[in-house]
C-alpha positions as CSV (number, residue, x, y, z in Angstrom):
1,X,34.0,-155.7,21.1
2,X,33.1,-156.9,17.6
3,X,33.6,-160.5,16.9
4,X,34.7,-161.2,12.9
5,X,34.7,-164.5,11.7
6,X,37.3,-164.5,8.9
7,X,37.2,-167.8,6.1
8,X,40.0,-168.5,4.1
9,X,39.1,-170.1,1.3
10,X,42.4,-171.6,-0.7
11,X,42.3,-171.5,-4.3
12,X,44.7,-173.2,-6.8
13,X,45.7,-172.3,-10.3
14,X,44.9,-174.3,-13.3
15,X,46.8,-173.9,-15.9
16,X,46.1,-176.0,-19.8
17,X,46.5,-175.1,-23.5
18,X,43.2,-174.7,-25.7
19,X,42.8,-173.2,-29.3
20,X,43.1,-169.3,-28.8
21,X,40.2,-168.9,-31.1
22,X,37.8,-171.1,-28.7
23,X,39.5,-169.4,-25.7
24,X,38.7,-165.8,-27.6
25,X,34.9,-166.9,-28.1
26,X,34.4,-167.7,-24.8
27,X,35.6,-164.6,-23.3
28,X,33.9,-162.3,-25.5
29,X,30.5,-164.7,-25.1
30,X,31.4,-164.3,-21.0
31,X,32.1,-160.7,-21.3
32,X,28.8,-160.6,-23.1
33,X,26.7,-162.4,-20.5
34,X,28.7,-160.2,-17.3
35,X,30.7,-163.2,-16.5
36,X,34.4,-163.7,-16.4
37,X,36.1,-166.6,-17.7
38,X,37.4,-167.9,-14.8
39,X,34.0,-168.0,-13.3
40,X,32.4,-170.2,-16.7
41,X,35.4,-172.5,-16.1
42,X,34.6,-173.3,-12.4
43,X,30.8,-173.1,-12.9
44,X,31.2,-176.2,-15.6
45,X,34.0,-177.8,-13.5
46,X,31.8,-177.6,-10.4
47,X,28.3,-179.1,-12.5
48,X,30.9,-181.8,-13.8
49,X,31.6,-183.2,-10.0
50,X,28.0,-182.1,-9.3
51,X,26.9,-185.0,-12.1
52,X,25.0,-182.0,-14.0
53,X,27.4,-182.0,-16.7
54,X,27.9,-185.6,-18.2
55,X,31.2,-186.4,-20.5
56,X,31.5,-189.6,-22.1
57,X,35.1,-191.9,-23.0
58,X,34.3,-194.8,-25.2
59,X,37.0,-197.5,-25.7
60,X,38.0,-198.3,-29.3
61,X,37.1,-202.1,-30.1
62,X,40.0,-204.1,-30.9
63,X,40.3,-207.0,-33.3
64,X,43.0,-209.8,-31.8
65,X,44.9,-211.9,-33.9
66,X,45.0,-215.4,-33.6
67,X,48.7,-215.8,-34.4
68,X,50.8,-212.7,-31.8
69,X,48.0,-211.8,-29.3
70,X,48.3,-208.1,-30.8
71,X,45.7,-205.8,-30.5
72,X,44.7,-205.0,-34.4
73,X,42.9,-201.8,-34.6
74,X,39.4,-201.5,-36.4
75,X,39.3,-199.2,-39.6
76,X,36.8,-196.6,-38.6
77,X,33.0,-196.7,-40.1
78,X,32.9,-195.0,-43.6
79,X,30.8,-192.2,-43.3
80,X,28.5,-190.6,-46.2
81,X,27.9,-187.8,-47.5
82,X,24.6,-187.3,-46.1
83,X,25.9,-188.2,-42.7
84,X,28.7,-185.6,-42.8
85,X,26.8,-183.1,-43.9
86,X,24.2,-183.5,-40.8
87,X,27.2,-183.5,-38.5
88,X,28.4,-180.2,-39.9
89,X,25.1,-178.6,-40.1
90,X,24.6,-180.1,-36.1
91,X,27.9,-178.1,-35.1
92,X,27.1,-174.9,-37.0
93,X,23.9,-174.6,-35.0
94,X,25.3,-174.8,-31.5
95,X,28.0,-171.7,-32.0
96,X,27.0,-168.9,-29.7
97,X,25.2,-166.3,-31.7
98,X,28.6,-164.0,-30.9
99,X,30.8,-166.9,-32.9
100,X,28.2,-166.7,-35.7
101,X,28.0,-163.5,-36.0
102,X,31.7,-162.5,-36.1
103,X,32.1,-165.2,-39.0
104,X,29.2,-163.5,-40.8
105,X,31.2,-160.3,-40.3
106,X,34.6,-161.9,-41.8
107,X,32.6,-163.6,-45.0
108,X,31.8,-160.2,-45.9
């Protein structure tokens, strides 16, 4: 008689909204690299509890007013030209070379 050792291994469905257009990216770059979505998802989720996958929250600073006690909200730092121009070059190169190359495709 052949023993079988049987696991069950309980899953749970996640369910969120997200831009269909970052959602569409990351399929085809999944499909791309033989991956399915649902395993990219878990993979980050599971280096994001694993401490290999680091997201940071910053609190706003508040100004309080002598008079009420009221948090006052700081107006953001200006930011220049120059600055915003980095930022947007900084974003452009981390698209997948899939993203790029589908809005190469629609420029044309």
């Amino acid at each position: 008689m052949v023993k079988r050792i049987v696991i069950h291994h309980e899953e749970i469905q996640i369910v969120f909204k997200t831009d269909p257009e970052l959602k569409d990216a990351a399929l085809e770059k999944a499909k791309h690299e033989g991956m399915t979505l649902k395993a990219v998802l878990c993979s980050a989720m599971r280096a994001y509890v694993n401490d290999e996958m680091v997201m940071k929250m910053t609190r706003r600073e508040e100004e309080y007013e002598e008079e009420d006690g009221l948090p006052k909200a700081k107006a953001p730092p200006q930011k220049s030209k120059k600055q915003i121009a980095k930022k947007k070059k900084e974003k452009e190169e981390i698209l997948s070379p899939i993203i790029q190359n589908s809005k190469s495709k629609n420029k044309k």
